[in-house]
C-alpha positions as CSV (number, residue, x, y, z in Angstrom):
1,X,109.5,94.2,113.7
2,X,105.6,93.9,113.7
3,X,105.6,93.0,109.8
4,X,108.3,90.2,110.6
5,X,105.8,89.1,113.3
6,X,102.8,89.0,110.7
7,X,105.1,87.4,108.3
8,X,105.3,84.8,110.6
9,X,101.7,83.7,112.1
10,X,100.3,83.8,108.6
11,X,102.8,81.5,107.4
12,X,102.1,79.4,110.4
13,X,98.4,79.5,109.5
14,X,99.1,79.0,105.8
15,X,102.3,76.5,106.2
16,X,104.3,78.2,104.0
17,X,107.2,80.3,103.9
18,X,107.4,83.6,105.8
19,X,110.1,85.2,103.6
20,X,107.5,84.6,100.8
21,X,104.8,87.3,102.2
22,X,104.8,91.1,101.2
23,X,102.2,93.4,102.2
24,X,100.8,93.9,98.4
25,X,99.8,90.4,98.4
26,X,96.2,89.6,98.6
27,X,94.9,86.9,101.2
28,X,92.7,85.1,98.9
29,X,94.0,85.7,95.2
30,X,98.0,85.7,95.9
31,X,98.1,83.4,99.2
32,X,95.1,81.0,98.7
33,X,93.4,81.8,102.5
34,X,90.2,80.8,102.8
35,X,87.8,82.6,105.6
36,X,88.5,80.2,107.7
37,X,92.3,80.9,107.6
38,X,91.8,84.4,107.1
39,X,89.9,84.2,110.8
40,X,92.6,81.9,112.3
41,X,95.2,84.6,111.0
42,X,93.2,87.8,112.7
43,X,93.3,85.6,115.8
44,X,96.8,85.4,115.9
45,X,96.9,88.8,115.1
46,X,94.5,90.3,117.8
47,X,96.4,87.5,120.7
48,X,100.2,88.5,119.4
49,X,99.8,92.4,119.3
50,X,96.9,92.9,121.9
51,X,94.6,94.3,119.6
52,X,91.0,94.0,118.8
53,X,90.0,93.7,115.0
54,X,85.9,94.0,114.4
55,X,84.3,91.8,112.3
56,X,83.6,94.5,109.7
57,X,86.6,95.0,109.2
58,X,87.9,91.8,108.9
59,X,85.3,91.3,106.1
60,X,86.9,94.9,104.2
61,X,90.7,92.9,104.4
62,X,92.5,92.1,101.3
63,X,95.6,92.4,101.5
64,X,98.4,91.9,104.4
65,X,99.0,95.7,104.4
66,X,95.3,96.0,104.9
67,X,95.9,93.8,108.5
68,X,99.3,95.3,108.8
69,X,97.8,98.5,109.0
70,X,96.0,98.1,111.7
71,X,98.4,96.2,113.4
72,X,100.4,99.8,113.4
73,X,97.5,102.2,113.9
């Protein structure tokens, strides 16, 4: 349920499809995120689940298992 969730507010960020994200995929390389997106992503993020993501972090994130895992931690 919370990967579906992901899924979906970083295809609203990147306007594409949801069904088209894994959780090997990289942010920058694979789905073409820039920092700006990438931040506009870990907003949705930290609003939809309640959660607080530091800025360290954010900067360590490659991949969507990389946010997905905190998202379940």
């Amino acid at each position: 349920m919370e990967f579906e969730k992901l899924q979906m507010i970083i295809a609203e960020v990147l306007s594409i499809d949801a069904c088209s994200i894994s959780r090997d995929m990289s942010f920058y390389d694979d789905l073409g995120a820039d920092s700006l997106e990438l931040f506009q992503i870990v907003m949705g993020v930290e609003g939809e689940f309640d959660i607080v993501i530091e800025e360290n972090t954010v900067n360590e994130m490659n991949t969507v298992d990389d946010l997905y895992k905190l998202i379940i931690s």
